[in-house]
C-alpha positions as CSV (number, residue, x, y, z in Angstrom):
1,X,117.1,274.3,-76.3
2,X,120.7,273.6,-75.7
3,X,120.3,270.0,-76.9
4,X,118.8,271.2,-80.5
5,X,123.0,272.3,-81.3
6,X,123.6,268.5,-81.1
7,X,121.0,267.5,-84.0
8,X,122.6,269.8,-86.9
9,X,126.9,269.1,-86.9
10,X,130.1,270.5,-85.6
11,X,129.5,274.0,-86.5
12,X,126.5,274.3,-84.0
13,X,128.5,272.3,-80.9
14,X,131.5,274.9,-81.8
15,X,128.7,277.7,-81.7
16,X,127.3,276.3,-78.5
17,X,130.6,276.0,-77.0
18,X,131.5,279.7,-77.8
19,X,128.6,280.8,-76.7
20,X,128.9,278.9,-73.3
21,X,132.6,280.2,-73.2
22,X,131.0,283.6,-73.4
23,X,128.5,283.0,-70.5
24,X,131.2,282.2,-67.9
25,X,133.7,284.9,-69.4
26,X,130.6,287.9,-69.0
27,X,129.6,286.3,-65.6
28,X,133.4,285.9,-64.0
29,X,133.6,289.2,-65.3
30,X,130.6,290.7,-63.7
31,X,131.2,288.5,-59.8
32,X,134.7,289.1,-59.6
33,X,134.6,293.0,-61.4
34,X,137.9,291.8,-63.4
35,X,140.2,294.3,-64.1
36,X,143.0,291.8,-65.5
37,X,145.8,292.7,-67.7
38,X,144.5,296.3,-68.1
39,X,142.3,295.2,-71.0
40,X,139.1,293.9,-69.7
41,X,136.8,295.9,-67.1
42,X,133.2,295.4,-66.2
43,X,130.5,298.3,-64.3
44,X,126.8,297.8,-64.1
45,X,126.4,298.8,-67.5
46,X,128.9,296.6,-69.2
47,X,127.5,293.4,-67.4
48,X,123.7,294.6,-69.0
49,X,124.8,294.8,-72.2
50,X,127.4,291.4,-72.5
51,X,124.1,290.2,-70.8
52,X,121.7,291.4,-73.5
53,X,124.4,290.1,-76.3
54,X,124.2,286.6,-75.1
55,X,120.5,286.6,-74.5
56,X,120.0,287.9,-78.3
57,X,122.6,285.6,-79.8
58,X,121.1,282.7,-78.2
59,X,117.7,283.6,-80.0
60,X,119.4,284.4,-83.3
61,X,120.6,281.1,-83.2
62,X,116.9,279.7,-82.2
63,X,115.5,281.9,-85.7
64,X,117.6,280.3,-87.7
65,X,117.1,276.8,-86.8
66,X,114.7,276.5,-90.1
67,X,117.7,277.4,-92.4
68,X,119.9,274.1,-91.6
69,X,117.2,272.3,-93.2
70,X,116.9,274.7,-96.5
71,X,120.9,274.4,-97.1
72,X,121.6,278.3,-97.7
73,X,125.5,277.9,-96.8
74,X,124.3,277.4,-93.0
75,X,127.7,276.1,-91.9
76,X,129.1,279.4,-93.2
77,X,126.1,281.6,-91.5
78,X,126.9,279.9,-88.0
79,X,130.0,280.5,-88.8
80,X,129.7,284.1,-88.8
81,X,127.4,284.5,-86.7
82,X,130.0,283.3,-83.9
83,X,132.7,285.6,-85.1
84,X,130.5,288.6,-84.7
85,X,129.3,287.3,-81.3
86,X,133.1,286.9,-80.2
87,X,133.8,290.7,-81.4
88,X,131.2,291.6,-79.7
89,X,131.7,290.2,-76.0
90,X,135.3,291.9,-76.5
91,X,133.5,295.5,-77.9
92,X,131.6,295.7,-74.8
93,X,134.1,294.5,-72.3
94,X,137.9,296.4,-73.9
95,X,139.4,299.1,-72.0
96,X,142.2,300.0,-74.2
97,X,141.7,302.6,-77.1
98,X,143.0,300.4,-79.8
99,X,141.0,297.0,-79.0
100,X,138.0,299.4,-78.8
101,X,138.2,300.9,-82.5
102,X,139.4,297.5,-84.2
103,X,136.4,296.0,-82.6
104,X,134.1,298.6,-83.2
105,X,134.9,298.6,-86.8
106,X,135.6,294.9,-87.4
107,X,132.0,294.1,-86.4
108,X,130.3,296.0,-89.0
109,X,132.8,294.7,-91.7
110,X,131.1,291.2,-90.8
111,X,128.2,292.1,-90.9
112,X,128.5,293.3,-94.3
113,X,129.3,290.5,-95.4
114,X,126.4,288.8,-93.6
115,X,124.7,291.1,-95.3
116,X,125.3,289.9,-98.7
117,X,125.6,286.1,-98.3
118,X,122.1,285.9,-96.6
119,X,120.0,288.9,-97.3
120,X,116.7,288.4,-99.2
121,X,116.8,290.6,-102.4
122,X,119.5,291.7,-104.9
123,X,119.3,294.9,-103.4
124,X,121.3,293.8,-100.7
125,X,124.2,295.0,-102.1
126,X,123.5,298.1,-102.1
127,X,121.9,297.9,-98.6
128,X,125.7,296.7,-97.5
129,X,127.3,299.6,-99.1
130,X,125.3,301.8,-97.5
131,X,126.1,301.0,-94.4
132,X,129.8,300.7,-94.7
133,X,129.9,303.9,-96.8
134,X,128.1,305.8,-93.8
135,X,130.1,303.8,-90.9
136,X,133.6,302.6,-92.1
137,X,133.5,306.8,-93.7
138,X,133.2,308.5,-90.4
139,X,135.7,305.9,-88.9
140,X,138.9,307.2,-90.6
141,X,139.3,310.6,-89.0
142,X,138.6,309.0,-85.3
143,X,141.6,306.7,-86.3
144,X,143.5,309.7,-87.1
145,X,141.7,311.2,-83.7
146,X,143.4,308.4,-81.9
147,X,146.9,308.8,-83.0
148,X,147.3,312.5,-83.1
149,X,144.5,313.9,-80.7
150,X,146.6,312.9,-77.6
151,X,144.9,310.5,-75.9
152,X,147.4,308.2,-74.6
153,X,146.7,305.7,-77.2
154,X,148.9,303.0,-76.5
155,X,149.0,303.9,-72.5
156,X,145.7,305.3,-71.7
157,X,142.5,303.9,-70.9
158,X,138.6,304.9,-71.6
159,X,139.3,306.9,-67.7
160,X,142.9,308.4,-68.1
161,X,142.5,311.6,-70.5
162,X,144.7,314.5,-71.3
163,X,143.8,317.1,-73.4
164,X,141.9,318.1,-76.8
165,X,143.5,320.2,-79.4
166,X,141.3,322.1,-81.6
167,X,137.9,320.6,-83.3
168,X,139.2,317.0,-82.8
169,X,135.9,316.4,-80.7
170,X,133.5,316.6,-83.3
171,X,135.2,313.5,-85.4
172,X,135.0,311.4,-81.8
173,X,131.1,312.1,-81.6
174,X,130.3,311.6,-85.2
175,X,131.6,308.3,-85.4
176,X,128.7,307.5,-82.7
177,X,126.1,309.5,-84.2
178,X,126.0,307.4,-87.1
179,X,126.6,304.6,-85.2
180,X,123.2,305.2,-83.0
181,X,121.9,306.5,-85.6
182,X,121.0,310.0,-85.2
183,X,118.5,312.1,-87.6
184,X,120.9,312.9,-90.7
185,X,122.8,309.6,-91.0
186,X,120.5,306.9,-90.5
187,X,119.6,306.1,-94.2
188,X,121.6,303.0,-94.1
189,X,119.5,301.5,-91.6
190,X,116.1,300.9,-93.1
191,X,118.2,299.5,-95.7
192,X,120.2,297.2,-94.2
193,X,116.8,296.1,-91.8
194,X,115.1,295.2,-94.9
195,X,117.2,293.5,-96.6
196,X,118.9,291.6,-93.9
197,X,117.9,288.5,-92.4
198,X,115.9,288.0,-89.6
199,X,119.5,287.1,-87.3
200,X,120.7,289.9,-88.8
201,X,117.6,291.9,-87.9
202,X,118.2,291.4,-84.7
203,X,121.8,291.7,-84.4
204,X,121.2,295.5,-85.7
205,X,117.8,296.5,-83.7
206,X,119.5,294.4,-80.4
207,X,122.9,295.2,-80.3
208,X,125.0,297.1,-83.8
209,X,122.5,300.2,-82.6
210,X,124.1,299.9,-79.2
211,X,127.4,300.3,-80.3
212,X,127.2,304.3,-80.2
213,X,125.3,304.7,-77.2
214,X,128.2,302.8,-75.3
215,X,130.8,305.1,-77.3
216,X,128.5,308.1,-75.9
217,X,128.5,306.5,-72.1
218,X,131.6,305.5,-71.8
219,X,133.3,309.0,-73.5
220,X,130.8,310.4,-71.3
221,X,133.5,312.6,-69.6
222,X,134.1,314.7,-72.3
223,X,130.8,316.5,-72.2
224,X,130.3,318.8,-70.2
225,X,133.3,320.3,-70.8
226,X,134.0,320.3,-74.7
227,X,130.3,320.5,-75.7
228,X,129.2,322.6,-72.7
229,X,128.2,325.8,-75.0
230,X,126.4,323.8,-77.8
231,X,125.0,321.1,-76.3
232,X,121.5,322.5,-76.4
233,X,121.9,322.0,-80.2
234,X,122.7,318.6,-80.1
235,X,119.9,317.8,-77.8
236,X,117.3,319.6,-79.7
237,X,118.9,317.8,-82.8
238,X,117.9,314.5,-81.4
239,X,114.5,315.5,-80.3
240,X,114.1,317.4,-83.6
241,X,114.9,313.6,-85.5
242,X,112.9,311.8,-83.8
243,X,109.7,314.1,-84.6
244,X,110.8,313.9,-88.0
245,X,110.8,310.5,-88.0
246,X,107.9,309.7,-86.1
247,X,106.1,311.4,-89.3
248,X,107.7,309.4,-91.8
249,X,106.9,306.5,-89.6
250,X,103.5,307.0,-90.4
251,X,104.0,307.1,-94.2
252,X,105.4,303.9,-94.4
253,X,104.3,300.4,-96.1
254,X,106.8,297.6,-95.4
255,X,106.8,296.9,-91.9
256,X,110.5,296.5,-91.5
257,X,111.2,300.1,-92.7
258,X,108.3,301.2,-90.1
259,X,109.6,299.8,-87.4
260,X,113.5,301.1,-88.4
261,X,112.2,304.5,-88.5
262,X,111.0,303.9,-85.1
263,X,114.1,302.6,-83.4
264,X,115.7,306.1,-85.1
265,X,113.0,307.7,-82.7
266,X,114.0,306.0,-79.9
267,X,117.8,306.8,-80.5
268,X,116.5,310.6,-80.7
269,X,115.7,310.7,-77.4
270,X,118.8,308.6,-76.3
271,X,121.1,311.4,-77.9
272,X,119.0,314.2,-75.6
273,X,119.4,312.3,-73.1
274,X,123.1,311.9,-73.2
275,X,124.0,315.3,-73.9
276,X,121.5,316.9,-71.5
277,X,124.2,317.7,-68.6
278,X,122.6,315.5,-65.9
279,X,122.6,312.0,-64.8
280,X,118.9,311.6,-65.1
281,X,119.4,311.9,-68.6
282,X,122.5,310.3,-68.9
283,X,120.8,307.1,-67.1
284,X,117.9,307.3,-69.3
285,X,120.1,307.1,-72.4
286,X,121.3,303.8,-70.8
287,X,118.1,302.5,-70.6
288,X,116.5,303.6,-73.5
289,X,119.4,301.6,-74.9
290,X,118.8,298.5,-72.9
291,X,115.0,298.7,-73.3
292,X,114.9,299.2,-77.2
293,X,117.4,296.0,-77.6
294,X,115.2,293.7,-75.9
295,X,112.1,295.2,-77.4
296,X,112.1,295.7,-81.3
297,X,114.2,292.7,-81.9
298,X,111.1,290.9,-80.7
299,X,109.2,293.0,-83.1
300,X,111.5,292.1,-86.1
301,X,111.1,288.3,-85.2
302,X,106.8,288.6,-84.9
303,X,107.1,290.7,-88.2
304,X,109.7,287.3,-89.5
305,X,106.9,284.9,-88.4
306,X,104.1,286.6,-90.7
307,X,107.1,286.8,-93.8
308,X,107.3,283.2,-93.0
309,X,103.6,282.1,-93.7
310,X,102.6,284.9,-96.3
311,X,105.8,286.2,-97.7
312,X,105.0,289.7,-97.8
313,X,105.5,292.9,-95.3
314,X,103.2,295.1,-96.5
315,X,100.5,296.9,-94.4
316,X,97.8,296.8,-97.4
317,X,98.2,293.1,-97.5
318,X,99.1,292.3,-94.0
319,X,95.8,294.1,-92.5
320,X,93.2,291.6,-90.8
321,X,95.5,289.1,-89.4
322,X,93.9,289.0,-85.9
323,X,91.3,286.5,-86.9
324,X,94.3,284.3,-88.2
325,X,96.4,285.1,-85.6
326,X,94.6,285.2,-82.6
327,X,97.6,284.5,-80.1
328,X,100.1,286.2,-82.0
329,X,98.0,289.4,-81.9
330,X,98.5,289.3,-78.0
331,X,102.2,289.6,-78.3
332,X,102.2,292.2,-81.5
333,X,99.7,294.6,-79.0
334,X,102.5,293.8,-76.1
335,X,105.4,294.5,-77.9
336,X,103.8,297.7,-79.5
337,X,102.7,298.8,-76.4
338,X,106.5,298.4,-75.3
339,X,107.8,300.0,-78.5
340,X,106.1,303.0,-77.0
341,X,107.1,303.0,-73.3
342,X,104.2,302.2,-70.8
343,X,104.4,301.7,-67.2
344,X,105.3,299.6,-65.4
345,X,108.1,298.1,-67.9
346,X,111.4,298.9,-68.5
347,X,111.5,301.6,-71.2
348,X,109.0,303.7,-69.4
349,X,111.5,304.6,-66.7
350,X,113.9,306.1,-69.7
351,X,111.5,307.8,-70.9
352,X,111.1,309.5,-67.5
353,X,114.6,309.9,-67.2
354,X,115.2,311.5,-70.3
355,X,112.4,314.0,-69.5
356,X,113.9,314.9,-66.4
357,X,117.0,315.3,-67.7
358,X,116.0,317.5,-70.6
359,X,113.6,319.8,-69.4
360,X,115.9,321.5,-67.1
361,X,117.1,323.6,-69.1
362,X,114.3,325.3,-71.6
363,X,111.1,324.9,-72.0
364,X,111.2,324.5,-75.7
365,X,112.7,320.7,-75.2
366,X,110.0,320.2,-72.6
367,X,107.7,320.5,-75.6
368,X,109.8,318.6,-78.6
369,X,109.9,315.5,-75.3
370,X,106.4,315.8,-75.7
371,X,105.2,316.1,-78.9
372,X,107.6,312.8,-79.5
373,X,106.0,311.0,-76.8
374,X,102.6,312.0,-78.7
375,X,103.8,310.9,-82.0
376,X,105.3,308.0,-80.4
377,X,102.1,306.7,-79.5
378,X,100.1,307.9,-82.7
379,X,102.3,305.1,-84.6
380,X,102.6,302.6,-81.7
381,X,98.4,302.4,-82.4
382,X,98.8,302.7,-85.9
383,X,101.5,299.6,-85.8
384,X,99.2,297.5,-84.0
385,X,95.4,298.4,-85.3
386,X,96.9,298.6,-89.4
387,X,97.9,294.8,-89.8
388,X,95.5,293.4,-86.9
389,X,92.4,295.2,-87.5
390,X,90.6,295.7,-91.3
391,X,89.2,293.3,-94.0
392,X,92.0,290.4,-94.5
393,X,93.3,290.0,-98.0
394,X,95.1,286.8,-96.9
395,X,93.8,283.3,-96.6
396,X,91.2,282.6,-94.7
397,X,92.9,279.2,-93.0
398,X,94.3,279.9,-89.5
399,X,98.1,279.4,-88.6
400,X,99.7,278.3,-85.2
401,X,102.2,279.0,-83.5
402,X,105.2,276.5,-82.5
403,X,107.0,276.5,-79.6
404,X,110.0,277.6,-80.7
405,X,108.0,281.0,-81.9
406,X,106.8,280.6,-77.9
407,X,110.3,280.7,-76.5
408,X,112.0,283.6,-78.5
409,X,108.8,286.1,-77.4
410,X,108.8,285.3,-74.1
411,X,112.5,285.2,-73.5
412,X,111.9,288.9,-74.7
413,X,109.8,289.8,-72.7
414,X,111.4,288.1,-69.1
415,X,114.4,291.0,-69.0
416,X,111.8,293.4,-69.2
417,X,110.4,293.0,-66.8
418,X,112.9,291.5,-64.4
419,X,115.4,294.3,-65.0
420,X,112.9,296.9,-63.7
421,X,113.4,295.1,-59.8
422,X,117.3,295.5,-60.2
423,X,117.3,299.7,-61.6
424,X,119.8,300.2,-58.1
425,X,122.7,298.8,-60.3
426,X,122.9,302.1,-61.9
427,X,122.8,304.5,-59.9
């Protein structure tokens, strides 16, 4: 795959060489658990997720592979694509306050503009604002949070606190609540999902959704003490969200907004799960993060391949494609089947997780757990049975698969699995 970079020019062997550069940096970082020069650290969780950011670039490359032919500025898209790679090794590995916010903001300012230069419709524009409206707007008062809230700034680390004056709190956790994004502020991301392309698809469903989770984790310590008599409200917010949204799933025609609404779902329950006052449910916010990336940026790619060959992602046209595509209806049942968390795979076990960590304290988020879990699965069917199964509209000629289609959804599906053997790291 490596040797592909070589056919295209100099931007792809300077992509390939950052990207290699990032491999040794995330793997000297996770053998020798580097702690140099007080800005770099690496746990368990930090390894996972500089793990899952190389895995995904590498396949955001491998999707795009068809644009060097059709011209589309492809220099400039690798281009980006590297810079928002390098931001992101550092966002996940910083342990100072200040590299954390400018690379937590500077990442979505890129992908703004990745958004414009290679989206799919004029309405990309507004898709772009959208986003930066609800994440660059939030940012602001956690600058201001930053210099005045007292928390060593310039000395301190993401484990060296002092203290909290007033309301400053609430600014810190809404910055990752619409970073996630919760139920309330997620109308930017069905946007941005359709309208980007299918790199950028990825880069949001895999790892730009993973940004707040990671805020949540590693601000982790503030919890239980600052949100210790409301943080029943914020855990029946997220379960709450993700019922709504599991409804609105339902009512949806393009397939990129259905399965957007669905990823706000799955955030739900990650937001229960980190503000339910245990480390079950802290865990099972972690995985539920892990899980998801690997798991609906497949989906976005399968739902790229059908754009590909009928140019169209709606349900009332896409129904009866099992007959034309036998083999990929294997992987669309898998991945929906994932999407919903089934044993024995990885997002099963944060779904336990959360469930233990939430039910502990009243009954009534035993039940909202639930009645996501049903709804979850309601539209995990409905995902798979309202494009496969029906009378086709389409063409009746059959379409294969190549083998670059082959590697992307099983490279997927390998951490999956694999990561459910290694679960000890985190605990």
């Amino acid at each position: 795959m490596f040797g592909l970079c070589f056919l295209v020019g100099f931007f792809d062997i300077l992509y390939l060489f950052v990207f290699l550069g990032g491999v040794v940096f995330v793997f000297l970082l996770g053998f020798f658990d580097f702690r140099f020069a007080g800005l770099f650290f690496c746990d368990s969780l930090t390894f996972f997720l500089l793990f899952l950011t190389i895995w995904l670039f590498l396949y955001c490359f491998l999707s795009s592979l068809l644009d060097k032919w059709g011209g589309n500025f492809y220099r400039d898209f690798i281009f980006f694509l590297g810079l928002i790679f390098f931001f992101l090794l550092i966002r996940f590995s910083c342990f100072r306050f200040f590299s954390f916010y400018v690379c937590f903001e500077f990442v979505f300012l890129l992908m703004f503009y990745f958004l414009v230069g290679w989206g799919y419709r004029p309405e990309r524009v507004q898709a772009s604002f959208y986003m930066v409206f609800y994440t660059l707007l939030v940012s602001f008062p956690f600058l201001i949070f930053l210099f005045f809230g007292r928390l060593g700034f310039f000395s301190g680390c993401f484990f060296f606190v002092s203290s909290f004056s007033s309301y400053w709190w609430v600014f810190l956790f809404l910055v990752f609540m619409v970073k996630l994004p919760v139920y309330g502020v997620h109308l930017w991301l069905p946007k941005a999902h359709v309208e980007a392309p299918v790199s950028g698809s990825i880069l949001l469903a895999g790892l730009l959704l993973k940004l707040g989770g990671y805020g949540f984790v590693r601000f982790s310590f503030f919890l239980p003490y600052y949100v210790a008599g409301c943080r029943g409200y914020f855990v029946s917010f997220g379960l709450l969200g993700g019922v709504f949204r599991c409804l609105l799933c339902l009512r949806q025609v393009d397939m990129k907004s259905f399965v957007a609404y669905s990823s706000v779902c799955h955030m739900g329950l990650g937001l229960g799960g980190f503000f339910s006052g245990l480390d079950f449910g802290l865990k099972g916010g972690i995985y539920i993060l892990i899980g998801h990336g690997y798991c609906s940026s497949c989906i976005f790619y399968i739902l790229y391949v059908v754009y590909k060959r009928f140019h169209t992602r709606s349900i009332l046209v896409l129904k009866g494609s099992l007959w034309l595509f036998s083999l990929l209806g294997y992987f669309w049942f898998l991945y929906c089947v994932l999407n919903i968390g089934v044993p024995p795979f990885f997002p099963f076990f944060s779904e336990v997780l959360i469930l233990g960590g939430v039910s502990h304290s009243w009954f009534i988020f035993l039940f909202l757990f639930f009645l996501v879990f049903l709804l979850a699965g309601v539209y995990g069917v409905y995902l798979f049975v309202s494009i496969m199964h029906g009378s086709s509209l389409l063409d009746s000629s059959s379409f294969l698969l190549v083998l670059r289609e082959f590697l992307i959804f099983f490279g997927h599906l390998i951490p999956l699995v694999y990561i459910v053997f290694v679960l000890g790291v985190f605990f």
